[in-house]
N, C-alpha and C positions, 0 to 999 in steps of 0.2 A: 919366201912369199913375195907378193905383188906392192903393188902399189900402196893397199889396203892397210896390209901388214907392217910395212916400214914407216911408212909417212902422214899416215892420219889415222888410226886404231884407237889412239887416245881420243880423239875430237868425235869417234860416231856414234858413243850412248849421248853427250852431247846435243848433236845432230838432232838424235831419234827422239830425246825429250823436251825439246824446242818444239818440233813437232807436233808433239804431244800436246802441247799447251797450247798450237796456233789450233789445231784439230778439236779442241775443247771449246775453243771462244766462238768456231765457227758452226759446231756443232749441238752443243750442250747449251750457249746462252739462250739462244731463240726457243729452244723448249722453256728453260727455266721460269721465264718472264710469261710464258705460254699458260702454265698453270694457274695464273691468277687471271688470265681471261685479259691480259696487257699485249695483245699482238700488234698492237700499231706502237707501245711504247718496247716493246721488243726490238721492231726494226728500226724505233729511233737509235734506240741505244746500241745496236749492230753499226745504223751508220755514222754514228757521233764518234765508235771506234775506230772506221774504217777510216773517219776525215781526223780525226786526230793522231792517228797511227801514220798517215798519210805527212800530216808535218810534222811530226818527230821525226821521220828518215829525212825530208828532203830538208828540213832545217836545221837538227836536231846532232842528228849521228856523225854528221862530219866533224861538227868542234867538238864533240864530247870524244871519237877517234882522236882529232888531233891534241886534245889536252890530256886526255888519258888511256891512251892507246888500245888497241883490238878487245884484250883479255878482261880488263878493267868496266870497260863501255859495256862488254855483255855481260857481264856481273850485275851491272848495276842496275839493268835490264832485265836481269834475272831477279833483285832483288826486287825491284818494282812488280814485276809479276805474284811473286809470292806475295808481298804486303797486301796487293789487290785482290789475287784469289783469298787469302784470308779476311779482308774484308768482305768480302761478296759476300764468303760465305754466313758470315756472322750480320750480314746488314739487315736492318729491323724493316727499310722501305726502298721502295726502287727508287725513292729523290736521294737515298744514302749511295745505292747503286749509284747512281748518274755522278756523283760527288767523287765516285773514286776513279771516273772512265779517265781522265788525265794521267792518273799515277798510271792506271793499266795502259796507253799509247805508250811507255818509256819502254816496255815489252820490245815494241818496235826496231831498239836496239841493239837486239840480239841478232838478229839475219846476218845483215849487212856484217857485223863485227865477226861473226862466226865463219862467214864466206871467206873472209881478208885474211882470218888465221888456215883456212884450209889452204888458200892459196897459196898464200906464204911458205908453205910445208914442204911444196913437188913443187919439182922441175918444169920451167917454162915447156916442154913436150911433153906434160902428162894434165894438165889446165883442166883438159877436156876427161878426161876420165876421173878425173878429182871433183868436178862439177856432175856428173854419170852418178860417182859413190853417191855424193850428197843428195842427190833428187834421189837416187834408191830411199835412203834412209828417212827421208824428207815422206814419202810417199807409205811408207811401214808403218811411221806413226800416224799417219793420218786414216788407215786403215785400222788401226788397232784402236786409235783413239776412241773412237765412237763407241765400239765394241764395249770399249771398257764404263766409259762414262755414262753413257748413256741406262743401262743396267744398272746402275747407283743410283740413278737419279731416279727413276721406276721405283728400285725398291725403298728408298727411303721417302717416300712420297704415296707409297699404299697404303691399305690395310689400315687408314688412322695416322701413319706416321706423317710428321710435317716436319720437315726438314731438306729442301730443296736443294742446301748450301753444301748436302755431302759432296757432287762433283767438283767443288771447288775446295775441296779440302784436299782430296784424291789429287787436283793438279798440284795445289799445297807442296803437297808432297811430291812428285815432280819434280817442281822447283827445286826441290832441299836439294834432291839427289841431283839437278844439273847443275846448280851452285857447286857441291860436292865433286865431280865429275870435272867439270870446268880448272877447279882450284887445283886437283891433284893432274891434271893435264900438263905436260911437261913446256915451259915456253919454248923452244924451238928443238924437232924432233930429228931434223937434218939439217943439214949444211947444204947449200945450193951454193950450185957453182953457176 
């Protein structure tokens, strides 16, 4: 096999459920908040993520890389995600929302960390088709994403039912399986010369 096959196979369900959860935040919150007729506290809470997402990478991600390097960093990033999609899910008022937007910016740490382990895998001449996989994979979940979410959140929110917080259960779950996926991810799958 290729490039694919040898040196980052492990790292693209990875990839694809990062994705997933950025495709979720960008698609699914601004409905969520929508439903209770909060459209202007929707786009605060979109931009309150975007600017604290914003300084979690440019302040954030470099000492938490240098103190606990690539695999660690998105874990804990990942683990941050999950505690927040599970609060979302379960929070009684959007002031509980805004309270967890913090914990969910540490999210933020997964890119940057996950790019650095792709990198690190392939050879200085394949950079560029190593960065090609990942915006594939990158681009799958964010197609699928909506497809997925979006449909839970409709039906659990018809007919009577009130329960807004299913797509964040659904990312929930996500989570486990990239935490899962991440852990059993081999630390280094080649030798570079």
């Amino acid at each position: 096999g290729g490039l694919l096959a040898h040196h980052v196979q492990p790292l693209g369900p990875v990839r694809f459920h990062v994705e997933f959860l950025n495709a979720f935040n960008r698609f699914v919150l601004p409905r969520v908040d929508a439903l209770d007729g909060y459209e202007l506290l929707a786009n605060l809470g979109l931009a309150a993520v975007g600017l604290l997402m914003a300084v979690v990478q440019s302040t954030v991600t470099g000492r938490m890389v240098n103190r606990f390097g690539e695999r660690h960093t998105a874990q804990i990033g990942l683990c941050s995600a999950l505690a927040g999609f599970v609060g979302y899910a379960l929070a009684p008022s959007s002031f509980v929302a805004f309270a967890i937007l913090p914990l969910m910016a540490l999210q933020s740490l997964v890119q940057p960390s996950l790019s650095a382990m792709l990198s690190q895998r392939v050879p200085a001449d394949a950079q560029g088709e190593i960065q090609g996989i990942g915006g594939s994979i990158m681009s799958l979940g964010a197609v699928i994403a909506p497809l997925l979410y979006n449909p839970a959140l409709a039906h659990f929110t018809a007919d009577g039912r009130n329960f807004p917080g299913a797509p964040f259960v659904i990312a929930a779950g996500f989570a486990i399986l990239t935490i899962a996926a991440l852990s059993l991810t081999p630390k280094r799958h080649v030798a570079l010369a």
